[in-house]
DRENDO-1510 file (C-alpha; in Angstrom, 1 decimal, always signed):
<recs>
REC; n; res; u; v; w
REC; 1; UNK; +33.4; -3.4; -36.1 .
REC; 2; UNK; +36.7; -3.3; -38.2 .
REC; 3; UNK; +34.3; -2.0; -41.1 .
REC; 4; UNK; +33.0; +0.7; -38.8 .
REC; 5; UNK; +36.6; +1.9; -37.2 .
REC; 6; UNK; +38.0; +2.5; -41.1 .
REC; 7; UNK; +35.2; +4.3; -42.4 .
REC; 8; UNK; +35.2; +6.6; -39.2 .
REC; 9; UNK; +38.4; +7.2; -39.1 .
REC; 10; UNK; +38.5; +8.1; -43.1 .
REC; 11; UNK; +35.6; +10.5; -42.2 .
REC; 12; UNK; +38.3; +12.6; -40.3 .
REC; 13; UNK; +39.9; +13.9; -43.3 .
REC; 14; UNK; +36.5; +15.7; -44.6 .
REC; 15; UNK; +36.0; +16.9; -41.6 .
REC; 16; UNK; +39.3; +18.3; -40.4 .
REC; 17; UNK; +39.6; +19.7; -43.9 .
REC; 18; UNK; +36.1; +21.8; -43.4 .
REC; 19; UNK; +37.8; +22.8; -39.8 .
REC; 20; UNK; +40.9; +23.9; -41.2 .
REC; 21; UNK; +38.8; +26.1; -44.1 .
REC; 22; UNK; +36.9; +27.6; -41.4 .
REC; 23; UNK; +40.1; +28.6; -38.8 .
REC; 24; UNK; +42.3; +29.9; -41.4 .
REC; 25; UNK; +39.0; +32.5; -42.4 .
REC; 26; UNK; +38.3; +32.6; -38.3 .
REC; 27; UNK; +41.9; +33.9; -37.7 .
REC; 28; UNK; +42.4; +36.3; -40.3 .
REC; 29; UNK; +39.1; +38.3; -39.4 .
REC; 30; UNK; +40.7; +38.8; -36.3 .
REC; 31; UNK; +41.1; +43.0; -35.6 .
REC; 32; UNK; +44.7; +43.8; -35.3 .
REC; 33; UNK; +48.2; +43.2; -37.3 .
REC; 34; UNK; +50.3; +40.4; -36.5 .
REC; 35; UNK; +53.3; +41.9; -37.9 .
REC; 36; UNK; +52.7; +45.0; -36.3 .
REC; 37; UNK; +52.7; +43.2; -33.2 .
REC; 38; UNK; +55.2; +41.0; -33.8 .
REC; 39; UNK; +58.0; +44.3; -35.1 .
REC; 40; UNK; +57.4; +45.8; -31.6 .
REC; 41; UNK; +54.9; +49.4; -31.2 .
REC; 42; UNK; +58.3; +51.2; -31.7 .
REC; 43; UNK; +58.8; +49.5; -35.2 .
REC; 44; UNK; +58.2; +51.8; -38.2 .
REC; 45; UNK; +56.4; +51.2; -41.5 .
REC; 46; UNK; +59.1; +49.2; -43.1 .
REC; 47; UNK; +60.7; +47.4; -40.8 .
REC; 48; UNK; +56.6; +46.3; -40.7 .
REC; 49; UNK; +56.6; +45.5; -44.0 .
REC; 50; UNK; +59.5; +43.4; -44.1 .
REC; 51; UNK; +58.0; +40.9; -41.1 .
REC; 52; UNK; +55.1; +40.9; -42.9 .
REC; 53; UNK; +56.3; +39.5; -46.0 .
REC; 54; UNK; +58.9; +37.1; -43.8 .
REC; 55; UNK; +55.8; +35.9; -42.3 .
REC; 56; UNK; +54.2; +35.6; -45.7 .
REC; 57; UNK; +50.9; +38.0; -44.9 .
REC; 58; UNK; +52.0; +40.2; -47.4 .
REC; 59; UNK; +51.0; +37.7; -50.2 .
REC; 60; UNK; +47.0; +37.2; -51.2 .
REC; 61; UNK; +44.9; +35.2; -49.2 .
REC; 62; UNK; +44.3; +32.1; -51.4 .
REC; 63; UNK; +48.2; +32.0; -52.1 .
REC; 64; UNK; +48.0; +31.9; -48.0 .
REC; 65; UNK; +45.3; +29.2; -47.6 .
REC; 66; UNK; +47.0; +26.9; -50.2 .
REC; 67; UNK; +50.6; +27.3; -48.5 .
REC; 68; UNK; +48.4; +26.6; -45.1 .
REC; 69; UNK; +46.4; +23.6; -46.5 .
REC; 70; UNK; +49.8; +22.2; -48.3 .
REC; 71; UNK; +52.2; +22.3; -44.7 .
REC; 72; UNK; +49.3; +20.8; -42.2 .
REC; 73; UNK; +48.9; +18.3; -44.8 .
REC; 74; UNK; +52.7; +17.1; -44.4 .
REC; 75; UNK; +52.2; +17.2; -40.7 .
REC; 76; UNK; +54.2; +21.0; -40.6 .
REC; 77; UNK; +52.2; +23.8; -38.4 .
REC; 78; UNK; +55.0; +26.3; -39.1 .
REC; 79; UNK; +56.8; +28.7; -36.9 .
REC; 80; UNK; +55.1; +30.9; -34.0 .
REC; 81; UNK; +55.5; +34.6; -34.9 .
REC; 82; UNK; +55.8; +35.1; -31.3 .
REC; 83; UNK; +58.6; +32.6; -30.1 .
REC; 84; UNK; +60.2; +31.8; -33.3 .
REC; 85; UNK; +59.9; +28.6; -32.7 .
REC; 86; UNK; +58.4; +25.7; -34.2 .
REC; 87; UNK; +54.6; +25.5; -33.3 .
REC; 88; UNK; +54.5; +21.3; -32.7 .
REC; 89; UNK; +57.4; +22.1; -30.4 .
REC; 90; UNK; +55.3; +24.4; -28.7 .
REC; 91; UNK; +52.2; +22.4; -28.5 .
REC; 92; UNK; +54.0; +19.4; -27.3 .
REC; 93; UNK; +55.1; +21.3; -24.5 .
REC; 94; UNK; +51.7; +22.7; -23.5 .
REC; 95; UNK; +49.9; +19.0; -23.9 .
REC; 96; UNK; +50.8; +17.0; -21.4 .
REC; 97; UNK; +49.5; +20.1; -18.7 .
REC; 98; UNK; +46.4; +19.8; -20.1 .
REC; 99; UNK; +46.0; +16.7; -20.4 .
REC; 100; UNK; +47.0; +15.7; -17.1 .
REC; 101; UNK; +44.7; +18.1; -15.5 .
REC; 102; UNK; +42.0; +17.2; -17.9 .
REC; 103; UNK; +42.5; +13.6; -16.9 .
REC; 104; UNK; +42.4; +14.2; -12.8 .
REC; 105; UNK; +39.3; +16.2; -13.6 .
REC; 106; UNK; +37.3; +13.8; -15.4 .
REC; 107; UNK; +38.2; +10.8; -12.8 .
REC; 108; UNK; +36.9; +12.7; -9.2 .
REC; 109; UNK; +34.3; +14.6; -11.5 .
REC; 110; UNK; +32.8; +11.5; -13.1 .
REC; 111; UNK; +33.2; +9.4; -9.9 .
REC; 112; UNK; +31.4; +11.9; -7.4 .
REC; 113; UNK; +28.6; +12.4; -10.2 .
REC; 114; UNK; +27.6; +9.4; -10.5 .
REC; 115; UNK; +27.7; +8.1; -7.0 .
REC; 116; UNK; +25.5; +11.5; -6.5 .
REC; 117; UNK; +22.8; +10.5; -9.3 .
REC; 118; UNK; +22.7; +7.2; -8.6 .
REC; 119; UNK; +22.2; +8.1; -4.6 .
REC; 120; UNK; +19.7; +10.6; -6.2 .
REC; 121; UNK; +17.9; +8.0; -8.2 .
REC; 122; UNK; +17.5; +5.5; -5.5 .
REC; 123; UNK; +16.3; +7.5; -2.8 .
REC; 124; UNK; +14.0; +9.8; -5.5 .
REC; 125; UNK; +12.0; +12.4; -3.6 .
REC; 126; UNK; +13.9; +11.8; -0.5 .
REC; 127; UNK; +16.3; +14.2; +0.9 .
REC; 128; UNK; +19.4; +12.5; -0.8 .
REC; 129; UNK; +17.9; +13.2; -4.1 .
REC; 130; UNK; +17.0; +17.2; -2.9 .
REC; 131; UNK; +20.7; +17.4; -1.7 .
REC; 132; UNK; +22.5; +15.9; -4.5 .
REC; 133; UNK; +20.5; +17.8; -7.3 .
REC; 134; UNK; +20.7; +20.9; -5.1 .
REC; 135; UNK; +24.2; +20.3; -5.6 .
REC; 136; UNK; +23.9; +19.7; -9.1 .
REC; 137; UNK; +22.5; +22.7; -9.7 .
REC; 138; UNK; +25.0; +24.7; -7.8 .
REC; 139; UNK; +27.8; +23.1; -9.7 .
REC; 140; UNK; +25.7; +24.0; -12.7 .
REC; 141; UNK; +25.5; +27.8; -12.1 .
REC; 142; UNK; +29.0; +28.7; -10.3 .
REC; 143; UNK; +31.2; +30.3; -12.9 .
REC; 144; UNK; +34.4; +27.9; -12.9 .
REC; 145; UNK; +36.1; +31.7; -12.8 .
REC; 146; UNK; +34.7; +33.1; -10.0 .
REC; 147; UNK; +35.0; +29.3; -7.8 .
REC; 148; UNK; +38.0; +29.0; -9.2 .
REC; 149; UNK; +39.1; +32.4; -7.6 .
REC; 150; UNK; +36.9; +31.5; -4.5 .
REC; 151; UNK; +39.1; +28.4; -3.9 .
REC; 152; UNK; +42.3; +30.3; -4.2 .
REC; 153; UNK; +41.4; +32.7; -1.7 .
REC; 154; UNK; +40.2; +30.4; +0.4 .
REC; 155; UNK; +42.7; +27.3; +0.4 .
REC; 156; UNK; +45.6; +29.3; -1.4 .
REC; 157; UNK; +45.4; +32.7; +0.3 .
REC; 158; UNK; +44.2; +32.6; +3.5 .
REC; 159; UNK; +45.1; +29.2; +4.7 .
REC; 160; UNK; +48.2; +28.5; +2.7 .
REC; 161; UNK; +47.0; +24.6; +2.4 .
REC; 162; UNK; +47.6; +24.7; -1.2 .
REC; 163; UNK; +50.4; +26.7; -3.5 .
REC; 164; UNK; +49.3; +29.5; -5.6 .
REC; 165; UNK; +50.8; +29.1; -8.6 .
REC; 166; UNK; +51.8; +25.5; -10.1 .
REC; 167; UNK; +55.1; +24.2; -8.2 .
REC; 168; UNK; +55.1; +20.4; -9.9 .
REC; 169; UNK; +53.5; +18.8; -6.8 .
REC; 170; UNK; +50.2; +17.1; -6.8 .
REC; 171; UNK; +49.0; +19.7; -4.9 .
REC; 172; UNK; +49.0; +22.0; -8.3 .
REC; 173; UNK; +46.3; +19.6; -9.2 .
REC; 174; UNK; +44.1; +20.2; -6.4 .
REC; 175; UNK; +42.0; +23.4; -6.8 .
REC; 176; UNK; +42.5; +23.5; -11.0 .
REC; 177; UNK; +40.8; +20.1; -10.9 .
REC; 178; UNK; +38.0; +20.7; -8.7 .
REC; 179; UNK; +37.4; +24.2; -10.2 .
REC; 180; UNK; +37.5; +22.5; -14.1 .
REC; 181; UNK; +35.5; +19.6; -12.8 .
REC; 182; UNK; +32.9; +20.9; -11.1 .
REC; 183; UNK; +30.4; +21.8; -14.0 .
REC; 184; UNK; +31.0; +18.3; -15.3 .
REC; 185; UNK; +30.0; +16.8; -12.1 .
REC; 186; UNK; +27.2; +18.1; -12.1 .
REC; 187; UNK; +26.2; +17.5; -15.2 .
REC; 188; UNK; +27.1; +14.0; -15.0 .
REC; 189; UNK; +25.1; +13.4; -11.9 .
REC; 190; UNK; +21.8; +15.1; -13.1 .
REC; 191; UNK; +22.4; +12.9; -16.6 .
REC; 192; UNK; +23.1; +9.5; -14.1 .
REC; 193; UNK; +20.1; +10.1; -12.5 .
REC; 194; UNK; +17.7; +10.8; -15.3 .
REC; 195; UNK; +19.4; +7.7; -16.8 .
REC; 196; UNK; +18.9; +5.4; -13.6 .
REC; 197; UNK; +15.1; +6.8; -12.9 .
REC; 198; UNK; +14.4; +5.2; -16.6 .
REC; 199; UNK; +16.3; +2.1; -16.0 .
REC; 200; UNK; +14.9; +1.4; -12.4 .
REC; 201; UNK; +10.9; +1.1; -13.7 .
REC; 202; UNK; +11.7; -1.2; -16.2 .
REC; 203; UNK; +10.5; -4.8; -16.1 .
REC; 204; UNK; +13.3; -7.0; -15.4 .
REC; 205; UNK; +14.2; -4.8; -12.4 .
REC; 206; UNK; +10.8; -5.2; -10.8 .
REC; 207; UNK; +11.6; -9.1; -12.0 .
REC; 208; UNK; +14.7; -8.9; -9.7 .
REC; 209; UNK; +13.2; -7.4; -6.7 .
REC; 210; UNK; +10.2; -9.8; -7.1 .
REC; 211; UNK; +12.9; -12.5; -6.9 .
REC; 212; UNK; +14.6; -11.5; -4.0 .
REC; 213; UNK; +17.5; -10.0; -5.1 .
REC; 214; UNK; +19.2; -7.6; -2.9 .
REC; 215; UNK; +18.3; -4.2; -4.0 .
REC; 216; UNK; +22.4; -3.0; -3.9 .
REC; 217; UNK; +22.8; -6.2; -6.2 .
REC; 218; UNK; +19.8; -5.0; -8.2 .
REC; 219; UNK; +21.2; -1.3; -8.8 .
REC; 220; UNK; +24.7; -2.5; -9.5 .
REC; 221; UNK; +24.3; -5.4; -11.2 .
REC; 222; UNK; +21.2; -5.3; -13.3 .
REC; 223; UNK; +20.8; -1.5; -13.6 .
REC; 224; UNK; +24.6; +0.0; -14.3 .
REC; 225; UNK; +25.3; -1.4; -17.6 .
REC; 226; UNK; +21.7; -0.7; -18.8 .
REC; 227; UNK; +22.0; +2.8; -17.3 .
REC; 228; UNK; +25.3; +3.5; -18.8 .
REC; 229; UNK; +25.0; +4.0; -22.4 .
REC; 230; UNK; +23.5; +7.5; -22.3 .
REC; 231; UNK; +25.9; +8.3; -19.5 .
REC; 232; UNK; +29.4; +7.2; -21.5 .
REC; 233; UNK; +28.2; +9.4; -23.8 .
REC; 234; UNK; +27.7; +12.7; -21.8 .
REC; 235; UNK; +31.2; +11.3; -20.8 .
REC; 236; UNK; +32.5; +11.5; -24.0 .
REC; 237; UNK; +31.0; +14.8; -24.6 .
REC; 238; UNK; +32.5; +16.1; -21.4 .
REC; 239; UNK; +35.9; +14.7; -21.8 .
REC; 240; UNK; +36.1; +16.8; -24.7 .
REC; 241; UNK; +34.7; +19.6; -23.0 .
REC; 242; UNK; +37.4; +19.6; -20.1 .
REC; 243; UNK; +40.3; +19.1; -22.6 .
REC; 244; UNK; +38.8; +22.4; -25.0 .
REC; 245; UNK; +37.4; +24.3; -22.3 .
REC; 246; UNK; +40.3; +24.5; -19.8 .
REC; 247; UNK; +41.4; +27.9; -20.9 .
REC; 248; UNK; +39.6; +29.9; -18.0 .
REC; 249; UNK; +41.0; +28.0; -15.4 .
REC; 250; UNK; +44.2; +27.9; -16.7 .
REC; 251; UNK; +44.5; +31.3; -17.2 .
REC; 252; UNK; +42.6; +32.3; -13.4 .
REC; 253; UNK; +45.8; +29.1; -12.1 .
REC; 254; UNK; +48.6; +30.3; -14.3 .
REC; 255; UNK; +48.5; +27.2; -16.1 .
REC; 256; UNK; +51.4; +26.1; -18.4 .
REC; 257; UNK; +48.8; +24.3; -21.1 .
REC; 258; UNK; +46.9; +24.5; -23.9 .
REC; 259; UNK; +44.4; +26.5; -22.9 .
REC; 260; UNK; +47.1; +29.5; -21.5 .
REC; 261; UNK; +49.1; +29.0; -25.0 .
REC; 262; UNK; +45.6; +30.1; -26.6 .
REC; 263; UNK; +44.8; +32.9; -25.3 .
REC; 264; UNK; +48.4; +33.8; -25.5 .
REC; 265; UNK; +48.4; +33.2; -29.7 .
REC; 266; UNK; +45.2; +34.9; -29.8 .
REC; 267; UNK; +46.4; +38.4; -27.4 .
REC; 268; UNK; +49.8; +38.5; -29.9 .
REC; 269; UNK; +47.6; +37.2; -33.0 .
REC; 270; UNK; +50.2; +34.5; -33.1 .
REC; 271; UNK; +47.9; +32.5; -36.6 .
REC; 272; UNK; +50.1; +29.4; -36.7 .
REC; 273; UNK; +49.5; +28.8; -33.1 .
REC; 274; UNK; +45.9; +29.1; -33.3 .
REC; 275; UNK; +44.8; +27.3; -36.5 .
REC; 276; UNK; +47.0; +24.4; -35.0 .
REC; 277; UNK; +45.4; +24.6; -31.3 .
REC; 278; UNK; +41.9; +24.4; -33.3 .
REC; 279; UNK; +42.5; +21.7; -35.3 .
REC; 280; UNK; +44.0; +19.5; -32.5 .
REC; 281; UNK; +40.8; +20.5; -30.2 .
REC; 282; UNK; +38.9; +19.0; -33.3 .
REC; 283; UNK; +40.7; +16.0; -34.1 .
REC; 284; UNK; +40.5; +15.5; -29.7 .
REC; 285; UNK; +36.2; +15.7; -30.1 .
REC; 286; UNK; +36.2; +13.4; -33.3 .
REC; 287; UNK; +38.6; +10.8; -31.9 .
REC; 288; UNK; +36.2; +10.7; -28.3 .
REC; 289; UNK; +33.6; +10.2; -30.2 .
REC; 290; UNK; +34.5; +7.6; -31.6 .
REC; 291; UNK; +35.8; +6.0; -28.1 .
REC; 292; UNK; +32.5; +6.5; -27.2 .
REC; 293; UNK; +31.0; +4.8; -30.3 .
REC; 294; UNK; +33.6; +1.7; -29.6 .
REC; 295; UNK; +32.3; +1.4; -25.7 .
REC; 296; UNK; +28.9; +1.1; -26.9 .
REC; 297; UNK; +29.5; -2.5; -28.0 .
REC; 298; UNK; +32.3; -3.3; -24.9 .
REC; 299; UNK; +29.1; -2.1; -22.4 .
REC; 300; UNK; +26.4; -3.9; -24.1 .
REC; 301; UNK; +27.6; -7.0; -26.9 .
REC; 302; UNK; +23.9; -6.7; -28.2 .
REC; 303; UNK; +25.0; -3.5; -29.8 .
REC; 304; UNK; +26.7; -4.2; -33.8 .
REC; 305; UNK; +27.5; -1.3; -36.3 .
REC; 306; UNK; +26.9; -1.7; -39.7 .
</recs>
């Protein structure tokens, strides 16, 4: 296992190094002129010139990439050309949001998915499995947009349960989480149940019931850990997908993380925040994945990495 968890974790460096190649030519096809938009519309042609070259866009694009490569190498991002301020500062700001709301998301969304697909699973062909896959499906094919704005109307709006815009209550978290976690629930419960159907005609649970067991002893027992390899990893997969994918519903929420700090750096083409945003999505899929990789064994000890 020790083995495994260096050789992963020296496999990052390759890959962040082909991520950062590929954001640093991402973000300078962008349209537009960051100096242009960092002078101000009023600014004329050399007051232009001179935040360009302060900004060092006026020198040639390997001379760029190398200066780029050198400073994220030493753990240095640079400055935002829109705040003027350091770009880790910035980040660390923005992370905690996101993570929070990613984290609040992924409990209620993983929770109610599985108790759905394994409901679904159990009572197959019965009307709890037509409800909870209708639901599925409807979780599926609701833009997280337009429920997110649905919700707000509804809860924010009209009734005035919940606030509007994020006040630092736990009532902020309420319709951001169930608006980011919905899709994932879903997903999650149509992946549970697929996962239980298999598990549930194998031998040693028609060896159970043959003994006697009680079937909630049976599904819980016998069937979880057998069903839950497949299913940590569409976890994984999703947990990665809340923590990158949060930007629409932090923009529809007004929300104060990553996500909002994105669209922001890309709207003002604001390069050091974006190539740094990328990266740390990047090094957040390749670090779940290999939490995932590590469960493997902690769920079933017959598992061994070579």
């Amino acid at each position: 296992m020790l083995n495994f968890l260096v050789k992963r974790l020296f496999g990052l460096l390759p890959t962040l190094a082909i991520v950062a190649v590929l954001v640093f030519l991402f973000v300078h096809l962008l349209p537009g002129d960051p100096a242009r938009l960092a002078a101000g519309p009023e600014a004329d042609d050399a007051t232009v010139a001179l935040v360009r070259a302060d900004l060092g866009l006026d020198r040639p694009l390997p001379a760029q990439f190398v200066n780029f490569f050198t400073k994220i190498a030493h753990g240095d991002f640079g400055m935002s050309t829109r705040s003027k301020r350091p770009v880790s500062t910035e980040i660390g700001e923005r992370f905690m949001p996101t993570l929070m709301l990613t984290l609040v998301s992924m409990v209620w969304a993983t929770a109610f998915g599985m108790a759905i697909g394994i409901a679904s699973a159990v009572w197959r062909n019965r009307w709890p499995d037509r409800l909870g896959m209708t639901l599925a499906v409807s979780g599926i094919s609701f833009p997280a947009f337009a429920l997110g704005m649905l919700l707000m109307e509804v809860f924010s709006v009209k009734l005035g349960w919940l606030p509007v815009v994020p006040d630092g209550s736990w009532k902020s978290y309420v319709l951001p989480s169930l608006t980011l976690g919905a899709a994932v629930a879903a997903v999650m419960a149509r992946f549970t149940r697929a996962s239980f159907v298999e598990v549930l005609n194998e031998d040693f649970v028609r060896t159970a019931r043959a003994k006697g067991v009680h079937e909630p002893m049976v599904v819980l027992k016998h069937c979880l850990r057998n069903a839950m390899i497949p299913v940590v990893t569409m976890m994984g997969l999703q947990f990665g997908f809340l923590l990158g994918g949060s930007i629409v519903v932090e923009v529809v929420f007004n929300w104060p993380g990553l996500g909002r700090l994105l669209v922001d750096a890309v709207t003002m083409r604001d390069y050091p925040v974006i190539q740094a945003i990328v990266l740390l999505f990047s090094l957040e899929f390749i670090l779940i994945n290999l939490t995932v990789d590590v469960l493997y064994a902690v769920i079933n000890p017959t598992i061994r990495f070579k």
